[in-house]
Backbone bond lengths (Angstrom), bond angles and torsions (degrees), N, CA, C in turn:
res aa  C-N    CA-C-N  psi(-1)  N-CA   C-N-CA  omega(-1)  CA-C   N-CA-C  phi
1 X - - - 1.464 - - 1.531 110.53 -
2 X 1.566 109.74 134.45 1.497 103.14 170.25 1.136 112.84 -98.74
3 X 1.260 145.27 165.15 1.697 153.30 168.80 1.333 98.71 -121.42
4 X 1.314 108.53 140.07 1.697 124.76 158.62 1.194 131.07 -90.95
5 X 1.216 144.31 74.61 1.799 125.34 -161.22 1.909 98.50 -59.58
6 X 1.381 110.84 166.59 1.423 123.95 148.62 1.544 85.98 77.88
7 X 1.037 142.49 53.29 1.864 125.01 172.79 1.710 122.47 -92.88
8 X 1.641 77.48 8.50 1.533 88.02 172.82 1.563 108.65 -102.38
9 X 0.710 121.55 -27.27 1.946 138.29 167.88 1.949 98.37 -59.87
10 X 1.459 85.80 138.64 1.494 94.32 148.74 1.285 140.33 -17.93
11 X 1.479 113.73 -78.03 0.892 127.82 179.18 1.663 131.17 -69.65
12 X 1.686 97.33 -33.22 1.155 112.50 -179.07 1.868 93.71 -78.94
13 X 0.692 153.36 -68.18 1.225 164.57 -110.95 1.774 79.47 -94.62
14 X 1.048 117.06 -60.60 1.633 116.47 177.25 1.848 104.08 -19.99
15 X 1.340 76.74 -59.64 1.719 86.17 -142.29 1.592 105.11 -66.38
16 X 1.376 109.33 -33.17 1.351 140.06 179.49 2.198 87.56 -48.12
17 X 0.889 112.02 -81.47 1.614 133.02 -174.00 1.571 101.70 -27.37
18 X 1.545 86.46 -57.04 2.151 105.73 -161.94 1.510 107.72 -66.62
19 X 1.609 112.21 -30.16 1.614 113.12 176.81 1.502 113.84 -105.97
20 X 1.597 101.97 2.45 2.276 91.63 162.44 1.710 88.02 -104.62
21 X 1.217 138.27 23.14 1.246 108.07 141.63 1.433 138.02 -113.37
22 X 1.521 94.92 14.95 1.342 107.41 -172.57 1.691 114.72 -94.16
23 X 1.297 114.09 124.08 1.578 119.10 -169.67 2.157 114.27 -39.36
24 X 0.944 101.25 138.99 1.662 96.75 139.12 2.303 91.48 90.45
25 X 1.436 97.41 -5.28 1.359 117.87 -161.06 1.973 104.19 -87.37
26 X 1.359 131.19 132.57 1.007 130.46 140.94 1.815 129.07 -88.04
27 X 0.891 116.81 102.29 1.680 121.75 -153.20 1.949 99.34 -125.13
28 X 1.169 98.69 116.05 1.980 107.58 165.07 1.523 90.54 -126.26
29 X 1.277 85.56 146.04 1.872 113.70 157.39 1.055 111.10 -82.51
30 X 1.422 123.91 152.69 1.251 153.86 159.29 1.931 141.54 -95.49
31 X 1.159 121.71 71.83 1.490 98.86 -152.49 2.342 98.33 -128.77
32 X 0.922 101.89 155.27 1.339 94.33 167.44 1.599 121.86 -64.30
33 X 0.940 117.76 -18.23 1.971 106.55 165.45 1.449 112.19 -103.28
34 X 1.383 118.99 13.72 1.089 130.18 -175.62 1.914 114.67 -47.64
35 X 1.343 126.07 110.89 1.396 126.65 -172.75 1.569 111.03 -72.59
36 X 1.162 112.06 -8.55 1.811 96.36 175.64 1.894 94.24 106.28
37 X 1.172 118.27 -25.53 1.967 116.83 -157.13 1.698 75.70 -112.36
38 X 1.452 107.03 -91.06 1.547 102.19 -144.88 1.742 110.84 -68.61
39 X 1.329 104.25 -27.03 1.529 107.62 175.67 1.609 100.89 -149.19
40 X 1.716 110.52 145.17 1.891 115.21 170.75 1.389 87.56 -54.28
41 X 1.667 99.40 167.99 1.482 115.43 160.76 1.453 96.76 -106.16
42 X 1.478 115.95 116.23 1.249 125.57 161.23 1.672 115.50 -113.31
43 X 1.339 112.88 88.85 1.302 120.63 158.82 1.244 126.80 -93.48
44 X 1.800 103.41 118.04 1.667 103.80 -162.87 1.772 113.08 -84.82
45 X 1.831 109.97 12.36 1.286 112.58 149.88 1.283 130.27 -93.95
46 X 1.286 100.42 16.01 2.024 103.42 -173.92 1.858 86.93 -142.70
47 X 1.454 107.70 103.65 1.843 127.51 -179.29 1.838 90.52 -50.77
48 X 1.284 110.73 -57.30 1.567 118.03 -151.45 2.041 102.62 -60.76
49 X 1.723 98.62 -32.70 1.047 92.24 164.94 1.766 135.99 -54.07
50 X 1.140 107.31 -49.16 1.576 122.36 176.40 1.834 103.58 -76.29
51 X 1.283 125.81 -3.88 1.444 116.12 173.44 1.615 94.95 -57.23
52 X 1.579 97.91 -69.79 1.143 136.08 -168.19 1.956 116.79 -54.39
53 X 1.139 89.13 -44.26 1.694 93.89 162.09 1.607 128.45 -75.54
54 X 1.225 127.38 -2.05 1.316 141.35 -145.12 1.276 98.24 -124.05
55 X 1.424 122.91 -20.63 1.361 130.62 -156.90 1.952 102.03 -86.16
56 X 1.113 107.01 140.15 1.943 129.77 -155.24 1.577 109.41 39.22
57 X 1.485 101.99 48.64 1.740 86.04 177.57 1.274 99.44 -110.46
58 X 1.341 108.90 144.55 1.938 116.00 175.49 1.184 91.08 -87.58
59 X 1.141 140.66 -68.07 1.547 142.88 -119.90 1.905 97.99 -133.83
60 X 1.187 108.30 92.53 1.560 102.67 168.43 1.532 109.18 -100.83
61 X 1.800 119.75 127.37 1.152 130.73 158.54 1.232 108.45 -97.79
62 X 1.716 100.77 106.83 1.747 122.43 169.21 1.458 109.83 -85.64
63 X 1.535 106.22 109.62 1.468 114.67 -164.75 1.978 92.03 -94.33
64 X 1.427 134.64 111.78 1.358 138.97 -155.07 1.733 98.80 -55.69
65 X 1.112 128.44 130.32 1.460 133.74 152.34 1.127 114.38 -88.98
66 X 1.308 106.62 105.00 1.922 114.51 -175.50 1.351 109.71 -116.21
67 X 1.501 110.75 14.90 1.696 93.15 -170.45 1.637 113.31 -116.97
68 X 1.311 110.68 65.96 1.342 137.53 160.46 1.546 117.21 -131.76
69 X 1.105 114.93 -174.37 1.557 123.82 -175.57 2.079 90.92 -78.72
70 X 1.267 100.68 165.56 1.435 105.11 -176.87 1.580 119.32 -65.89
71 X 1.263 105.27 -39.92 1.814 112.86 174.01 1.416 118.33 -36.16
72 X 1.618 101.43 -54.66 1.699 131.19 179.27 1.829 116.63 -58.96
73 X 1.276 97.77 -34.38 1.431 88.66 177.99 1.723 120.88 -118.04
74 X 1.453 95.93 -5.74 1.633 110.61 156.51 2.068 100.12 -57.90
75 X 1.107 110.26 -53.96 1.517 121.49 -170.66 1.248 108.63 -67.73
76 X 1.501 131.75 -41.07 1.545 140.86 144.28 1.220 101.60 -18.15
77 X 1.388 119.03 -106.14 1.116 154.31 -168.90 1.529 125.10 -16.00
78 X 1.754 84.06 -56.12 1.669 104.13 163.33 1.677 127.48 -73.41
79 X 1.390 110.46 -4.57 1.666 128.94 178.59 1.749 94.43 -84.18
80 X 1.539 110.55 -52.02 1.106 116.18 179.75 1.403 126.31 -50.57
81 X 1.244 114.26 -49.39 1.706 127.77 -176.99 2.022 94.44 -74.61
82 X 1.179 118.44 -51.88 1.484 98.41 179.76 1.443 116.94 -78.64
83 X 1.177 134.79 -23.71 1.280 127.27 143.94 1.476 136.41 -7.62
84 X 1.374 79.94 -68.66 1.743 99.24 176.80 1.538 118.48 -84.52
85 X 1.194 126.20 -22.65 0.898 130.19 157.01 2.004 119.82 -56.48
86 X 1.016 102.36 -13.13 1.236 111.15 -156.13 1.782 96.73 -102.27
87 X 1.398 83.55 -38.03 1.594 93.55 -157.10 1.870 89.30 -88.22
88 X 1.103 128.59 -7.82 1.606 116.17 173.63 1.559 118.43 102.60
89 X 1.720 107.30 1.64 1.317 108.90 -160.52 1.273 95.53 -61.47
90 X 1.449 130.68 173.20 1.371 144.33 -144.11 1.672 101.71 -125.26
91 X 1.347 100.79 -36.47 1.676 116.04 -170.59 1.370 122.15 -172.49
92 X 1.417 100.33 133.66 1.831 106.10 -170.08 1.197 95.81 -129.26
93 X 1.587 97.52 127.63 2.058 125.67 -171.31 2.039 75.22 -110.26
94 X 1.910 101.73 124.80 1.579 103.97 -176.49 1.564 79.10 -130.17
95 X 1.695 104.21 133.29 1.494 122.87 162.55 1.960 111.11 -77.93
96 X 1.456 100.10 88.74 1.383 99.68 -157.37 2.171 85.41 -100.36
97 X 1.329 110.54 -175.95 1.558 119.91 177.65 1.757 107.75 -99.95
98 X 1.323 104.59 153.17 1.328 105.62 -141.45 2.016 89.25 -100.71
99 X 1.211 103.31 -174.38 1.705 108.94 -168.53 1.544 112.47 -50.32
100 X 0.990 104.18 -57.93 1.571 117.49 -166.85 1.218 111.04 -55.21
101 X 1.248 111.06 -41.62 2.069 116.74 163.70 1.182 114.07 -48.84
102 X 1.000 129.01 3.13 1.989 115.37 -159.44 1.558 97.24 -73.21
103 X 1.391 126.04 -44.97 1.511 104.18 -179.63 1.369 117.74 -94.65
104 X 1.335 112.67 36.09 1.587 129.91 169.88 1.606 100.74 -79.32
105 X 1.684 116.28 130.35 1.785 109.45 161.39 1.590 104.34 -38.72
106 X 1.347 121.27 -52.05 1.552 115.25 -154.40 1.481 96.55 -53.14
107 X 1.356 128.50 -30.24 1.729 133.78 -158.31 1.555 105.63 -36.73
108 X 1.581 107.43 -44.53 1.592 108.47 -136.89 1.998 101.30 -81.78
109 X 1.297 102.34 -31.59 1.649 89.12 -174.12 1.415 105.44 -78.56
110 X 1.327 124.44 -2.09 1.635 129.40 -170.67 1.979 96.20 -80.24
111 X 1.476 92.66 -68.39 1.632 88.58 167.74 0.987 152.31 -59.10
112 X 1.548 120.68 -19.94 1.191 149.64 155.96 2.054 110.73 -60.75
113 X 1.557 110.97 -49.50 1.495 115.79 154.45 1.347 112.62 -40.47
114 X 1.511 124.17 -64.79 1.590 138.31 -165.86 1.343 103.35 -36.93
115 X 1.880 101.11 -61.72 1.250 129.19 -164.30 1.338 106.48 -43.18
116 X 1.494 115.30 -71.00 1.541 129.48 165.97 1.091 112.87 -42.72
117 X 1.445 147.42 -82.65 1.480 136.12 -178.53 1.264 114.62 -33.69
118 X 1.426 131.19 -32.79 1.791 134.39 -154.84 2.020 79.80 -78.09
119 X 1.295 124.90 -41.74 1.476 118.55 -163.05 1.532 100.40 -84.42
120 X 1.437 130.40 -18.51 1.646 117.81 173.17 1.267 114.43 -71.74
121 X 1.558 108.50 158.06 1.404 130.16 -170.01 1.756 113.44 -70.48
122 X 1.389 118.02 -7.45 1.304 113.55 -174.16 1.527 112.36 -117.52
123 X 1.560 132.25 161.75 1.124 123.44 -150.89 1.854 89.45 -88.16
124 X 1.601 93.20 147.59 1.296 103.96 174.63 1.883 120.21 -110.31
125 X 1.097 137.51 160.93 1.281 146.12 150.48 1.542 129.32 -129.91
126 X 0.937 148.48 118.08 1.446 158.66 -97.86 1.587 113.61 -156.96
127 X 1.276 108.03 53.47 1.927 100.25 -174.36 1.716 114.67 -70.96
128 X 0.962 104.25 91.53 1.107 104.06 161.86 1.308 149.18 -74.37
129 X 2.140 109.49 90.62 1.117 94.72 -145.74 2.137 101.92 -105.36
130 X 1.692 66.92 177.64 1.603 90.88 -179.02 1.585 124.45 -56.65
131 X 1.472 125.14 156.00 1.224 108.74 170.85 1.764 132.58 -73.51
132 X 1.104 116.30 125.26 0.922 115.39 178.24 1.888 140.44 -5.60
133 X 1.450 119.00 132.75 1.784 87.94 169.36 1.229 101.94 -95.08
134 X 1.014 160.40 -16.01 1.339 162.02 144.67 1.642 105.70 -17.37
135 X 1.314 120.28 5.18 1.614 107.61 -160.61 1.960 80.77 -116.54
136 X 1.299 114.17 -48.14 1.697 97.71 179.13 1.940 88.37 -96.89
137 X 0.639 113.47 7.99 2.093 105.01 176.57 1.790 86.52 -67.53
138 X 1.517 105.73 -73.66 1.098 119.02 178.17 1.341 122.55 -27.04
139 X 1.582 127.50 -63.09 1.213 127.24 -171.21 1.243 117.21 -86.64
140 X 1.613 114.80 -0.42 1.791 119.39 164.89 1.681 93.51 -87.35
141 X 1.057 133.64 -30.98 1.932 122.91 -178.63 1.527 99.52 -79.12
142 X 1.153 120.06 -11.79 1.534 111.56 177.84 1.519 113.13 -91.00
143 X 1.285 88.91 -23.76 2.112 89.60 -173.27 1.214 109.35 -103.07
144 X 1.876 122.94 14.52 1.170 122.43 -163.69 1.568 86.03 -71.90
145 X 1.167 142.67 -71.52 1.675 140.12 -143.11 1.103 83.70 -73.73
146 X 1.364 155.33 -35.84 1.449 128.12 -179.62 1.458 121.32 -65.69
147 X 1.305 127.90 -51.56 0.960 154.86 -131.75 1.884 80.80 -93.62
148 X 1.429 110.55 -52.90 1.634 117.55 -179.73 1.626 98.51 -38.06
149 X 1.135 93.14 -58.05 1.537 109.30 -150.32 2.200 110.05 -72.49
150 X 1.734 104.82 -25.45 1.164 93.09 -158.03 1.486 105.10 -121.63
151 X 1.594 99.35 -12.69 1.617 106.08 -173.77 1.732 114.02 82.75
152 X 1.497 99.41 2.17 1.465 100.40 167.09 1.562 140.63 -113.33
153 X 1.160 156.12 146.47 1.047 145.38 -169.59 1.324 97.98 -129.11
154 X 1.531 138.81 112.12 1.628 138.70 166.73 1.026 118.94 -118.93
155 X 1.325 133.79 121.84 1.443 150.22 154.21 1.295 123.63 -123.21
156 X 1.409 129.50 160.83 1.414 126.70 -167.64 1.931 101.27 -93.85
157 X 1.348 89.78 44.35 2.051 79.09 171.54 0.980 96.80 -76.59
158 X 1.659 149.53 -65.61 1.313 138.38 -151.00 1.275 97.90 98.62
159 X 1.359 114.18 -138.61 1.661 123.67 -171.41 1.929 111.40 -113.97
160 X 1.681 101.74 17.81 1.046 91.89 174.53 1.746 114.25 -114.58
161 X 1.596 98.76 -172.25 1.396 112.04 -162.25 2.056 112.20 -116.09
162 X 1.074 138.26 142.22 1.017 130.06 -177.29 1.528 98.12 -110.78
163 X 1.771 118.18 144.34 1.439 119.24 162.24 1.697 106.45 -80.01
164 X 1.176 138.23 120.33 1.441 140.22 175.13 1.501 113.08 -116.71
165 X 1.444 96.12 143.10 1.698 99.84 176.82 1.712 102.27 -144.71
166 X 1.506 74.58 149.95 1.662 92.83 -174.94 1.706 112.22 -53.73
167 X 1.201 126.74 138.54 1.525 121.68 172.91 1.678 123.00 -64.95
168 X 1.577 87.76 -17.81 1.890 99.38 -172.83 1.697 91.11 -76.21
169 X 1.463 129.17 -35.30 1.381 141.15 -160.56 1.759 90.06 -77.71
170 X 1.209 124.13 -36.43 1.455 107.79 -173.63 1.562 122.76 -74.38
171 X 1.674 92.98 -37.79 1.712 108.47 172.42 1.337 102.90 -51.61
172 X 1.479 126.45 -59.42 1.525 123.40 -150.05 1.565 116.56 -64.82
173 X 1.615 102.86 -7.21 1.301 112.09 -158.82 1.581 96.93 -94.58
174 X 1.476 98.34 -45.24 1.641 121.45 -172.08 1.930 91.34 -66.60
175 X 0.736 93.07 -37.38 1.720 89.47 174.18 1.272 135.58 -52.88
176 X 1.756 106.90 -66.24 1.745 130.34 161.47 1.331 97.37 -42.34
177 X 1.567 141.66 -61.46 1.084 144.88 -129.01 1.831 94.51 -99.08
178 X 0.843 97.20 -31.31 1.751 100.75 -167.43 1.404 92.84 -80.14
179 X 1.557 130.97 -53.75 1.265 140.19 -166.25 1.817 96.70 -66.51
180 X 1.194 132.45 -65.62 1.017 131.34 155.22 1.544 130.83 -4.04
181 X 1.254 105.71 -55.35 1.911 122.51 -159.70 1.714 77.45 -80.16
182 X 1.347 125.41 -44.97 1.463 123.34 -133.73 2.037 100.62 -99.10
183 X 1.674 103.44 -12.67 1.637 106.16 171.63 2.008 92.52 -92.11
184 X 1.149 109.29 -26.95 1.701 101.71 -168.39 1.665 95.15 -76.76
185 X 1.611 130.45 -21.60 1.081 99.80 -179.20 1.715 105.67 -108.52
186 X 1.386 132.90 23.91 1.136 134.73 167.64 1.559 106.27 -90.82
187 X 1.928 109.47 -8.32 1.336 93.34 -160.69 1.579 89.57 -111.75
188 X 1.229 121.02 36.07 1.710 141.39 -175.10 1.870 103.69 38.35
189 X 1.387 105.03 41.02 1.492 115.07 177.73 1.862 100.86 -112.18
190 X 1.521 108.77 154.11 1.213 113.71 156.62 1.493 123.70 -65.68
191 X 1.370 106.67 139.67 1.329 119.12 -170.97 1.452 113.52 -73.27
192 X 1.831 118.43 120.91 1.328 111.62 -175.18 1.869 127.54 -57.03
193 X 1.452 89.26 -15.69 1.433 101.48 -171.07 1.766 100.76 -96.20
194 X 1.145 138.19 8.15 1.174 125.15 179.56 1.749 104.48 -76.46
195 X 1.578 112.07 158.29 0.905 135.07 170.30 1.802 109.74 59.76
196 X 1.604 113.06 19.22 1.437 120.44 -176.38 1.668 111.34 -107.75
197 X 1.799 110.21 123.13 1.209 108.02 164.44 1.535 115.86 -82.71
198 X 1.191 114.57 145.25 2.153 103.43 168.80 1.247 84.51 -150.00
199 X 1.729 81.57 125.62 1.344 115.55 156.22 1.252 134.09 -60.56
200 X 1.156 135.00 96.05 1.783 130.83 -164.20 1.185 103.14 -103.86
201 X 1.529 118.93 81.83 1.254 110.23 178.21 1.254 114.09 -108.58
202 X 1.321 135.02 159.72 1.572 128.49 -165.73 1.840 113.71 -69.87
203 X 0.964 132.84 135.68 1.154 117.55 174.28 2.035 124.34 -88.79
204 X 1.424 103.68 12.42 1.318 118.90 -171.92 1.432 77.91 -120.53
205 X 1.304 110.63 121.29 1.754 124.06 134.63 1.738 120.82 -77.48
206 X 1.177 111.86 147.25 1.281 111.91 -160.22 1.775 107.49 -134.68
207 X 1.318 144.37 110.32 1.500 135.74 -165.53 1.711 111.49 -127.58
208 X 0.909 103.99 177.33 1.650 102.64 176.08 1.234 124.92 -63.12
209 X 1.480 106.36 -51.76 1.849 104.30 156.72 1.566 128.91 -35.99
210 X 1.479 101.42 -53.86 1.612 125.79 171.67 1.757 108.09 -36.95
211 X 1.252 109.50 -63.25 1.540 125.78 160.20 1.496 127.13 -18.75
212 X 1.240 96.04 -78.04 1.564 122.02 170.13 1.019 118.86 -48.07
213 X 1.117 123.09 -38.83 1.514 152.33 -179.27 1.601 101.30 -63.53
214 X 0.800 112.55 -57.53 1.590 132.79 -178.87 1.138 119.21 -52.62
215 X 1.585 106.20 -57.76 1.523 136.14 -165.12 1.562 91.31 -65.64
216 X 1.359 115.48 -51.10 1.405 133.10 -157.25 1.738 98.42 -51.69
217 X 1.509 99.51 -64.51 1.395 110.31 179.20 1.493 108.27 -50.82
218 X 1.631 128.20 -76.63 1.209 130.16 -165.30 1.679 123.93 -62.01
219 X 1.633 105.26 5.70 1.422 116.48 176.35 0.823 109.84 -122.76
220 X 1.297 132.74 -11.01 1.693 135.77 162.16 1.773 107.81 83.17
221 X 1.191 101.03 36.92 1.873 93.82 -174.84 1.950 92.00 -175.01
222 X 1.008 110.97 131.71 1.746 134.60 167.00 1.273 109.50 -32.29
223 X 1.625 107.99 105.93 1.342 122.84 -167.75 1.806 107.04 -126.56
224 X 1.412 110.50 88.55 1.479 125.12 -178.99 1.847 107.44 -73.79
225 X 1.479 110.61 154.16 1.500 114.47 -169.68 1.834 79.24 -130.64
226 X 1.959 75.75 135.97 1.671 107.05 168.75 1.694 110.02 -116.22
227 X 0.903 117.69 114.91 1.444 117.26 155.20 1.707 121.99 -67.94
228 X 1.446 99.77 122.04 1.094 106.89 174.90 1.498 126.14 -103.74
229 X 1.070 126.55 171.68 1.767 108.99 -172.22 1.439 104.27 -111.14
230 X 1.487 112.40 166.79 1.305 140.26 -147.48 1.790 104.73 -72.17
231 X 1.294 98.13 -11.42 1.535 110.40 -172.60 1.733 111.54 -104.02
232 X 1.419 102.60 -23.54 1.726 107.59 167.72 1.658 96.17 -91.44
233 X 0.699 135.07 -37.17 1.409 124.78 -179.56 1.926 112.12 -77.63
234 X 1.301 95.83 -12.99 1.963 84.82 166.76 1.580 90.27 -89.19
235 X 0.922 124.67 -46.45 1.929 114.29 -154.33 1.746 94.89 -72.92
236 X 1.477 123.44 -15.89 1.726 103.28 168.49 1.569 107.04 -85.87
237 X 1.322 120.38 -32.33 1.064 128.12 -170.18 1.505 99.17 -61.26
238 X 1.259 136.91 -49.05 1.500 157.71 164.70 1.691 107.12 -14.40
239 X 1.110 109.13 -47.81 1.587 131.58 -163.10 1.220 106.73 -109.35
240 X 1.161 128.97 21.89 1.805 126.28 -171.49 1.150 112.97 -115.78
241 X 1.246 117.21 -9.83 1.820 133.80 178.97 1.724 115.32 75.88
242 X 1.176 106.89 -4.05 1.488 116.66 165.88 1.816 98.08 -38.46
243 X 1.307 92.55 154.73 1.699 111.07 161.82 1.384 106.79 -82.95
244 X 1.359 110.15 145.03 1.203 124.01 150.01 1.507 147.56 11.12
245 X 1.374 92.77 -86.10 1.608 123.53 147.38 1.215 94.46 -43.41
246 X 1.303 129.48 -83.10 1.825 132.16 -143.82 1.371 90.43 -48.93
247 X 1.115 127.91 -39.06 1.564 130.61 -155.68 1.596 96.60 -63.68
248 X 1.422 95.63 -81.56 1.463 106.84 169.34 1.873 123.17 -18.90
249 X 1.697 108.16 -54.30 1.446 92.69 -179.80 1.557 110.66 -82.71
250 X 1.440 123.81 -4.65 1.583 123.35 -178.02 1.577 91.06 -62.84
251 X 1.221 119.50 -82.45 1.448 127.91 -177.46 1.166 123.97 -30.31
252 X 1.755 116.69 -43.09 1.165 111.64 159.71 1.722 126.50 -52.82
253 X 0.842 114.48 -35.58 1.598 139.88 -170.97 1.978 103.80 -66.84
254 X 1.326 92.25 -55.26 1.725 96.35 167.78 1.310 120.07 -56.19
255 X 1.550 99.08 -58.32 1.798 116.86 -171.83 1.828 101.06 -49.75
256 X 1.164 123.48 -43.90 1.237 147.12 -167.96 1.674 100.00 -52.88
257 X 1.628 90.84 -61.46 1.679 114.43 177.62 1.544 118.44 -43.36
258 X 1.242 83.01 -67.79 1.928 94.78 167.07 1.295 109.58 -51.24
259 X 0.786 156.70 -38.12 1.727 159.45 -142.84 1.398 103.25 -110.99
260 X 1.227 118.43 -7.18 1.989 125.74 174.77 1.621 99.50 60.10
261 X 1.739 115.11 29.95 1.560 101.69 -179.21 1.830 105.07 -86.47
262 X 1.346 117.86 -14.89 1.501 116.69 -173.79 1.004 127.75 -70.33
263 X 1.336 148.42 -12.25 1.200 168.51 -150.92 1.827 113.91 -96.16
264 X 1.042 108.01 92.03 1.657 93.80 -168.44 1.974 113.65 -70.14
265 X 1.329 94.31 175.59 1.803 103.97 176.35 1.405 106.59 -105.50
266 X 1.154 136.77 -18.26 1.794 146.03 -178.69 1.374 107.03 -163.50
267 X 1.534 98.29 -163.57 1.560 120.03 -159.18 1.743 114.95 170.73
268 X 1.523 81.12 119.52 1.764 83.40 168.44 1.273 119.94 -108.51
269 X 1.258 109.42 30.58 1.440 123.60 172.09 1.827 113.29 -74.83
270 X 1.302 108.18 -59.27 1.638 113.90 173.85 1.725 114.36 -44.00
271 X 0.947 127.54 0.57 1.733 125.34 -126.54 1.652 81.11 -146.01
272 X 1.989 125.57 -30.02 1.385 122.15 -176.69 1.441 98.53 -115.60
273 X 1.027 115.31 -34.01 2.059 120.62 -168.54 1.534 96.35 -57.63
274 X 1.243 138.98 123.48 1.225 145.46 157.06 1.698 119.40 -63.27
275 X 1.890 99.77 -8.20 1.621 103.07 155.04 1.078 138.10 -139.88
276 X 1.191 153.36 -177.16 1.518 123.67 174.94 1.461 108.79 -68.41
277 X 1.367 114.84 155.02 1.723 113.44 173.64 1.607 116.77 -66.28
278 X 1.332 85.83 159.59 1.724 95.02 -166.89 1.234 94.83 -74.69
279 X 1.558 131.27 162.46 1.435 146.83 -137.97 1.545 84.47 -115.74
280 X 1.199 121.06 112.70 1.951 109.50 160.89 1.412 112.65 -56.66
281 X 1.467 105.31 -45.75 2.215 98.12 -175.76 1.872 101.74 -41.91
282 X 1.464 131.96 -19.72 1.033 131.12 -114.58 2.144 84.02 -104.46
283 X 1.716 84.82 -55.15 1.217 107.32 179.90 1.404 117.97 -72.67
284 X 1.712 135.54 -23.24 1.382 140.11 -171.57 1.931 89.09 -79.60
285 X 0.826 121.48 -43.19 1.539 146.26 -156.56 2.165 88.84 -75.97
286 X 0.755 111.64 -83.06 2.007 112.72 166.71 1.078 107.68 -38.51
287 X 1.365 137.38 -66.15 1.245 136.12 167.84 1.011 133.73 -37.67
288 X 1.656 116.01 -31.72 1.572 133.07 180.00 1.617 85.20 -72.43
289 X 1.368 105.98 -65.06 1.852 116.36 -166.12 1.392 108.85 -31.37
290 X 1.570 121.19 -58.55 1.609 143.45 -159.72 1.785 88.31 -62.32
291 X 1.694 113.98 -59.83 1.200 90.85 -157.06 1.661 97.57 -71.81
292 X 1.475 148.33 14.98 1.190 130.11 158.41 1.534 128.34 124.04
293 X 2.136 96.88 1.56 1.090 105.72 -144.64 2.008 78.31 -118.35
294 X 0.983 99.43 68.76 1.706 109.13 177.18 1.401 111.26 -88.20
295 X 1.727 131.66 131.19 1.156 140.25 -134.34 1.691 86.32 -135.99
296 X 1.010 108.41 164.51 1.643 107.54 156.41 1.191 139.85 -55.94
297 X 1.791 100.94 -58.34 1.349 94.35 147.98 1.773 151.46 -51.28
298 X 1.175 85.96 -31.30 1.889 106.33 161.56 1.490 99.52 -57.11
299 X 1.202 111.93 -72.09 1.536 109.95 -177.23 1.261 136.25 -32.66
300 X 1.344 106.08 -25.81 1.795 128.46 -147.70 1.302 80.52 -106.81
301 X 1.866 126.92 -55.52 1.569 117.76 -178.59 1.100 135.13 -72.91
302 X 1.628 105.81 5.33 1.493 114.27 177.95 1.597 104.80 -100.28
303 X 1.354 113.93 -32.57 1.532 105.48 -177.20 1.656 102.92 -80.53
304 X 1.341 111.71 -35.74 1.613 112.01 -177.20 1.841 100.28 -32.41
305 X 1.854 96.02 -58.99 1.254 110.71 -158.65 1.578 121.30 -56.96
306 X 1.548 114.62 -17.92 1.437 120.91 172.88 0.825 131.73 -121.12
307 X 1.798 111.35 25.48 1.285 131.42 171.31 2.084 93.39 -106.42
């Protein structure tokens, strides 16, 4: 049996979908309101929960819960790994952050996870994925009415570039690989994926120019990029109602930007995706559309596309 943690999340919920449709598969969800029928309740702040959720699973996919302060999900994390240990699971596939993050805030509870799983008794695999495109998707649908209106696009990237990957590209991988571990151990063989890190890093870098660029096209009118500095981007960030923390890893994420550390050197993503990765220009460009701000050219690439 596989388990999904997080199937209420994005990501988790992906993966959750991609492995109950795959033949020959025993697959439950995992979520904190989970009723016991349609999905366990696995809340990785209540231990007794995951005793109890953990129980006949071969194959647990620990989808990372990072969205607390670090203390909180170091303490997660570690409920999780003895949990399963407890409960007999066989092998834990962990959605950990991929190379290029290491001097990202988010880095430290990911490695600190690694750390812990590398010392449990059951075989581990470690995708380490890429950052999101949803992170500049996002901030091109936010600057669409500005950007309409002013001819500008500003964010604190500086002169650097981010590697981004699609979230549908991380599931499909976490999928093959999970489905995989879970026919090699029905077939009383070792699992090809045990003891393997992969790097899922995006193979599209993505920058503020890149943006503009975008904007330019999907708004139909000359869309220039300003870099702004690390100190106008805390005082908006200030006023956005984000937590704390969130604040903290946004900034990190810029500071990062500026510093040309985001940009990966490879990827073992091409090598697991059964397709090529989805195009970010592809998704900033829909996103522009959804929020309303549809151009001609938008127009022209949407009918091209369903003709």
């Amino acid at each position: 049996m596989i388990l999904v943690t997080g199937i209420s999340g994005g990501l988790g919920g992906l993966i959750f979908r991609g492995l109950s449709g795959e033949d020959g598969l025993d697959v439950v969800g995992g979520t904190r309101s989970g009723d016991g029928m349609t999905a366990r309740r696995i809340d990785f702040d209540d231990p007794a929960s995951l005793s109890d959720g953990f129980r006949g699973v071969d194959v647990l996919v620990f989808v990372s819960a990072g969205y607390a302060e670090d203390d909180v999900v170091l303490a997660r994390h570690g409920a999780v790994v003895d949990a399963a240990e407890a409960a007999s699971v066989r092998h834990v596939v962990y959605t950990s952050l991929a190379g290029s993050g290491d001097l990202l805030t988010i880095a430290l509870p990911h490695r600190w996870t690694e750390a812990r799983l590398a010392g449990a008794s059951f075989d581990v695999t470690i995708l380490r994925n890429g950052l999101y495109a949803e992170v500049p998707v996002g901030l091109a649908a936010a600057a669409a009415s500005s950007a309409a209106e002013t001819g500008v696009f500003a964010a604190a990237f500086g002169a650097g570039r981010v590697s981004v990957v699609a979230k549908q590209d991380l599931a499909e991988v976490a999928v093959r690989v999970a489905a995989e571990i879970q026919h090699d151990l029905a077939a009383g063989r070792g699992s090809r994926h045990a003891g393997r890190t992969y790097e899922l890093e995006g193979v599209e870098a993505i920058g503020g120019q890149d943006i503009a660029e975008v904007l330019s096209d999907a708004l139909d009118r000359p869309v220039g990029y300003q870099p702004i500095s690390l100190s106008t981007a805390r005082e908006a960030l200030a006023g956005s109602g984000l937590e704390p923390y969130q604040i903290t890893h946004t900034l990190s994420l810029f500071s990062n930007l500026n510093a040309g550390y985001l940009q990966a050197d490879g990827t073992d993503l091409t090598a697991l995706l059964p397709t090529r990765p989805r195009p970010v220009r592809d998704q900033i460009v829909q996103a522009v559309e959804d929020g309303g701000y549809q151009s001609r050219s938008v127009t022209s690439r949407a009918v091209t596309s369903r003709t």
